[in-house]
N, C-alpha and C positions, 0 to 999 in steps of 0.2 A: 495547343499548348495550354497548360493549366493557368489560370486567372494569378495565381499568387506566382508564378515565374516570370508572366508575361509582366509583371510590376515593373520585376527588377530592367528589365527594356525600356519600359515608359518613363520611368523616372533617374534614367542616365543621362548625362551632359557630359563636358568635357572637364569643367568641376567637380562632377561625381563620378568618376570611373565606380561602379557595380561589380568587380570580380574580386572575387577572395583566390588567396596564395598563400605558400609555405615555401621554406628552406630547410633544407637539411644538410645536414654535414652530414660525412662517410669519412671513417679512417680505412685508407686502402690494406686489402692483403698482405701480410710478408714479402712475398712472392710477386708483388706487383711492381714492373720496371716503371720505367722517365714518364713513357708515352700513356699508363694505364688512364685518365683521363680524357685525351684525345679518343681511346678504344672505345670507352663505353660512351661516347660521344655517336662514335661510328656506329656500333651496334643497334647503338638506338635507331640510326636511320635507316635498317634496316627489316625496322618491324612497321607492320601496316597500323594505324591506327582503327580503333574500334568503331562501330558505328553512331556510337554516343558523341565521337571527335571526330563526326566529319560532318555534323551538323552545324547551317549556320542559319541566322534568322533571318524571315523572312516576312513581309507584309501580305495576309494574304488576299484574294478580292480583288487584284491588281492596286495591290497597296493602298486601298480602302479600309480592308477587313481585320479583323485580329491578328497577332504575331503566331505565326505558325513556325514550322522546321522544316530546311528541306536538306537534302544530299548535298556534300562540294563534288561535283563533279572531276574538280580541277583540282584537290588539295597540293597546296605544294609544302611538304612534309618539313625542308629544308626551312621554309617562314618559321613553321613551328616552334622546332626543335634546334635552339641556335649554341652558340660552342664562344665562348667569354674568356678572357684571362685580364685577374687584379695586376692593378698597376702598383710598382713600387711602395711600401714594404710589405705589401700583398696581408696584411692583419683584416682583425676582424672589421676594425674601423672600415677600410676602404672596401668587405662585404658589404656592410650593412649600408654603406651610402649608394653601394652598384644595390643593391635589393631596393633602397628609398625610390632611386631614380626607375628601375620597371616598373616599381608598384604604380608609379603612378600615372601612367601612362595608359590610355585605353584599350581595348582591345578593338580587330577592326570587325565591324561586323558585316564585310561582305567576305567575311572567311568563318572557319569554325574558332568559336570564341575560347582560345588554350592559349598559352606559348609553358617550354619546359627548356631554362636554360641552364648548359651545363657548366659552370666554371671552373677554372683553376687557377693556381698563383698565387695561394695561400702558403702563407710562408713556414707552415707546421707540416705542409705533404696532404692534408685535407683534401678531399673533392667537394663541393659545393654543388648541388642541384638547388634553382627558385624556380617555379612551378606557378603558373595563374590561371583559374578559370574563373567566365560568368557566372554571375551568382543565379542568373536564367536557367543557367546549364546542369547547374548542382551545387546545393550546399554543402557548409563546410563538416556536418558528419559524413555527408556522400561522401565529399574528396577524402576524405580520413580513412575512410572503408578504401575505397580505390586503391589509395597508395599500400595499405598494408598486404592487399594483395599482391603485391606486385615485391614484397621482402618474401625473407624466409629466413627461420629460426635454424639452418644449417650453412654453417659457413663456408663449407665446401660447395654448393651448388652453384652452378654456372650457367650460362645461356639463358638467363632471366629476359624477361620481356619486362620494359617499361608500364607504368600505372595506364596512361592513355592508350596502349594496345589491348588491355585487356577488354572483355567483356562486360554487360553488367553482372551477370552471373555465368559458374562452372559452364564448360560446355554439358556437364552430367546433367546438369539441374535447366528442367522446363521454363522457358519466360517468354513473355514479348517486350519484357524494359527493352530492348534496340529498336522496338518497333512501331511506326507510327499504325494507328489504329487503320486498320482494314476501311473500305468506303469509299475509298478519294476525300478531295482535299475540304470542299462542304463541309460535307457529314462528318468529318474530323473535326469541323469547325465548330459548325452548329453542334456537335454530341459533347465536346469541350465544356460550349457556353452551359447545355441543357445541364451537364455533371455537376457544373458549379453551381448551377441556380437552384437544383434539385438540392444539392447537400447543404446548401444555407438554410436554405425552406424547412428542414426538417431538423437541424440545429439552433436555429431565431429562437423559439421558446428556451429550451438549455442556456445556452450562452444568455438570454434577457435575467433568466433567474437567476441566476450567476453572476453578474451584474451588481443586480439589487443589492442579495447579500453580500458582496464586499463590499459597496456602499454605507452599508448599514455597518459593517462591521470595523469601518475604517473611522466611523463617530463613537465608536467603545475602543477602538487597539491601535495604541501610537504606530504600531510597528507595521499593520496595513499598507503599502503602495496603491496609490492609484493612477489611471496618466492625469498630466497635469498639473499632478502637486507639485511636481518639479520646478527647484527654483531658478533663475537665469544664471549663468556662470560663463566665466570664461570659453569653457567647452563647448556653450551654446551659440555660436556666432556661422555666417554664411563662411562656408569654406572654398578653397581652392584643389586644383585637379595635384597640386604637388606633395608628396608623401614624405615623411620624417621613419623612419624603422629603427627599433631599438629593441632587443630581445636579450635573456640570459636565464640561464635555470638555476632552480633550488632542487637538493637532495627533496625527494617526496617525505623522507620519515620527519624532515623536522614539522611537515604541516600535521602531516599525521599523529605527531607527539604533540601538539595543541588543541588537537579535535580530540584525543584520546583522554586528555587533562581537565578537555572543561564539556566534555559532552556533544560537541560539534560535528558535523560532517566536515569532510576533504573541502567542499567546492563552499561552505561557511565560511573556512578558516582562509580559502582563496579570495574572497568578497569583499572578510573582514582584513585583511594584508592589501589589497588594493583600497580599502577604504581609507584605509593610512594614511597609505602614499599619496592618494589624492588629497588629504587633510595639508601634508607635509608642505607639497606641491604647490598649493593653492594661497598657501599661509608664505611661502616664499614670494608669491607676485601680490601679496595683499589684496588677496581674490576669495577667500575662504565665504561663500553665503550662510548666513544665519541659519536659513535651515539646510537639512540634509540631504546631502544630493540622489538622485535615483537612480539606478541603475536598469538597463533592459536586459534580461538574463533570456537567453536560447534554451528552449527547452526540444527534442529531437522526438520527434513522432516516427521514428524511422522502427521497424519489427524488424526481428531477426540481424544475420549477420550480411545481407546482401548492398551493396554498396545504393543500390537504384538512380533514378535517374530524380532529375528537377529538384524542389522544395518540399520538407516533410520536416516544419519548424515553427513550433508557436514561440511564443513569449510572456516572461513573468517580468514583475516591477519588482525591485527589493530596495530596500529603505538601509540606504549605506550607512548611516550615524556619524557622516563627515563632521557633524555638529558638536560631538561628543570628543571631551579629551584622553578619557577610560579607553583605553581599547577593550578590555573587559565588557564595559558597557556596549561595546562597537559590535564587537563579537556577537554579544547576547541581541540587541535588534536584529542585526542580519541573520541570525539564527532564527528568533521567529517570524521576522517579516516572509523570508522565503518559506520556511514550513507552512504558513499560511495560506501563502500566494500558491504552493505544490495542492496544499490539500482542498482549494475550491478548484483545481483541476484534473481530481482524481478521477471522477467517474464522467468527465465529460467524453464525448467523443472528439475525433481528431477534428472535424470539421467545426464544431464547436468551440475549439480549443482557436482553430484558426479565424475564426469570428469574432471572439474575443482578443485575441492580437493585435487583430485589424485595429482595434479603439485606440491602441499605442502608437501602433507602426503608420495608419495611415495617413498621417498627415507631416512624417517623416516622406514618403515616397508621393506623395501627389502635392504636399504643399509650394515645393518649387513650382512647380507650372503655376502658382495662383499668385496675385501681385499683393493679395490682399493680408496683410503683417500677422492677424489673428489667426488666419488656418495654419500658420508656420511656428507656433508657439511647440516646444518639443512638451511632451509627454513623458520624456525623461532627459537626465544629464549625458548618460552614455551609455556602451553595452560591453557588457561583461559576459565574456563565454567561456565556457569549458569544454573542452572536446579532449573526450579519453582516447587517451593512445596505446600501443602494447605493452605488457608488463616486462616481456622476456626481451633479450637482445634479439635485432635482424639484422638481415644482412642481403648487399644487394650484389651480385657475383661477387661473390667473396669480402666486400668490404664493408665494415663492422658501422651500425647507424648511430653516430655520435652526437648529434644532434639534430632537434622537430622543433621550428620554431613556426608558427602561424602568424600571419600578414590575413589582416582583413577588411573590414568595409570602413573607413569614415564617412557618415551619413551627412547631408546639408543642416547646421545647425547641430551636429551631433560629430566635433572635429577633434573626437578621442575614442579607437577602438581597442579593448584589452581584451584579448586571446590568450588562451590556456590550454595546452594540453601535458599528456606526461607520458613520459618513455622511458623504461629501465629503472626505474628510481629515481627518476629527475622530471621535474615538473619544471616546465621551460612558461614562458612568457613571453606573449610579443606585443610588442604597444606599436600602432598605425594609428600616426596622427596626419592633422594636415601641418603640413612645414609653415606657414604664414604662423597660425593660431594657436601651435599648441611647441613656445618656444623651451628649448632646453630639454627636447621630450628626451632625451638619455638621465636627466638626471631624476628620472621616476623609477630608473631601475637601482638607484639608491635607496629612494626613500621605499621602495617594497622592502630590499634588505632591511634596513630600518624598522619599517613596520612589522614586519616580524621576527625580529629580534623583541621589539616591546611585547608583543603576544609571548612569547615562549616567557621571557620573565616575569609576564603577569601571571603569564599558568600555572 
């Protein structure tokens, strides 16, 4: 198992459940009767799961040695794959609080680390699928690749197989992504360890120089992030295993008529709309810090269109301008803090890139196991992601994908996660908080409206 998955294992408790999830809505077919939920309930339990989903972890060494993967010999598909119905007035309210209460719960890991549940009793006729996997198992570009495989852009088609029965790739196309490295279980061990030590070794110089100059350049450019500079915030505090969910989308063209007005990209003008809200937010519990809070932004080292398996994810810092009452001004930091933070990682390699990350993230993922208050100091306020989704409509036997909203990590000390993706013209959001720390988290889905509504009238 690669060194940056096996993290995500080490540094799970039952206050940090580690697995990212999404919900989607489906409007059913014309032609779909009473029962058509319970059906594709059924169907599902009738496809095998792939060999990516019948892995669970395991200690290896006789549970000395590193986290390895082995077979479920035994999967029982039914754990998996379970079948839900909202209670009374069946809205989104009582979704969102059945999606709070899975999220947060952990996965077990003497089985394969998934569950895909299907609900119904939505009171518009909706189908609802929530979906969770280890973040050991796959991140959340992986799971985004997975599930689009598993739609189609024809709404006639039928007898679809679920995201988890598929493959990593076509049966057309050559791989070993299902396959654990040839050798036995050692030599899969030790060739792990040897992979990881070898590609840091030859990355250490890159990532040091790299380093330096943003150091240096962070004493010339307000707009620089570094870890660290992060101020302590509300958002900063030890969390609990219990989850809050609040998600809803915007048309895509209104962000895109703000990037288009003042020169910005999509995922700028998403930064600077969360920067807002969080100003909004903050300024409501009399919590606003003097300086500007940081953001950890996912960047996806993932090639090509193949879903693969594990981790293939660095990270950039961006300088939110919580500080700032302009959003104009807000806008323009977040515009070049991240151009910045993109272009000292243009010519790195991946392994470089993940070297670099580490300075952020690791003391997110190892600082709990230490008692010691100074290793647990975040490197940033929170994480801000964007995972692009399809542009055209799909459809999953026949019914139309009305909604992608993403569920993801709250980290210890880090008890606010904002997810982004977009589908069809609509750019959905989901905020995973922890329920203790981060109270009233639905009324952030106001102050984004808000927040960008300020943006489009400053533009």
């Amino acid at each position: 198992m690669p060194l940056i998955d096996a993290i995500f294992l080490v540094g799970e408790r039952r206050g940090r459940p580690l697995h990212v999830g999404g919900l989607q809505l489906f409007e059913p077919p014309a032609d779909a009767g009473p029962d058509f939920t319970r059906q594709q309930y059924r169907d599902a339990l009738a496809h095998a799961p792939a060999p990516l989903f019948r892995r669970r972890p395991v200690r290896s060494l006789g549970g000395v040695g590193p986290w390895t993967w082995a077979d479920d010999d035994d999967l029982d598909l039914e754990y998996h794959v379970r079948h839900s119905a909202l209670p009374h007035p069946g809205g989104i309210r009582e979704l969102l609080t059945l999606v709070s209460r899975l999220h947060g719960t952990m996965l077990d890991r003497n089985r394969p680390l998934w569950e895909s549940h299907v609900i119904e009793g939505l009171d518009d006729g909706r189908l609802a699928i929530y979906s969770k996997v280890h973040h050991a198992l796959i991140d959340g570009t992986g799971a985004m690749r997975w599930l689009l495989r598993s739609l189609s852009t024809d709404p006639d088609a039928r007898g679809m197989a679920p995201p988890w029965s598929l493959p990593a790739r076509p049966p057309s196309e050559s791989s070993t992504d299902d396959d654990e490295p040839s050798g036995g279980l050692l030599s899969s061990v030790t060739g792990s360890v040897a992979d990881e030590v070898s590609s840091l070794g030859r990355s250490f110089g890159q990532a040091s120089s790299t380093a330096v100059r943003a150091v240096r350049q962070s004493l010339e450019d307000r707009a620089t992030a570094l870890p660290y500079q992060a101020p302590r915030s509300m958002l900063n505090q030890p969390i609990t295993g219990a989850r809050r969910f609040a998600a809803q989308s915007w048309p895509l063209e209104r962000i895109r008529a703000v990037g288009r007005d003042t020169g910005a990209k999509v995922n700028d003008v998403v930064l600077a709309m969360t920067a807002g809200a969080l100003r909004r937010y903050l300024l409501d519990h009399d919590a606003l810090p003097e300086r500007p809070l940081i953001a950890a932004v996912p960047v996806s080292l993932r090639g090509g269109d193949a879903p693969g398996r594990g981790n293939a994810v660095g990270v950039v810092l961006c300088n939110l301008g919580t500080h700032l009452a302009d959003p104009m001004a807000r806008l323009e930091l977040v515009h070049c803090s991240m151009r910045d933070a993109k272009n000292e990682l243009a010519d790195l390699e991946p392994a470089a890139v993940l070297l670099l990350s580490a300075l952020s993230f690791g003391p997110v993922a190892f600082g709990p196991l230490f008692r010691f208050r100074p290793l647990r100091r975040p490197a940033f306020n929170l994480v801000v992601s964007n995972v692009p989704g399809p542009s055209e409509p799909r459809y999953y036997n026949g019914a139309r994908l009305d909604g992608m909203y993403p569920a993801s990590v709250p980290y210890d000390g880090q008890a606010l996660n904002v997810t982004v993706t977009s589908h069809d013209g609509q750019l959905s959001f989901g905020l995973t908080g922890c329920r203790r720390r981060v109270p009233s988290l639905q009324r952030l889905l106001d102050h984004l409206e808000a927040s960008l509504t300020e943006l489009e009238e400053a533009a």
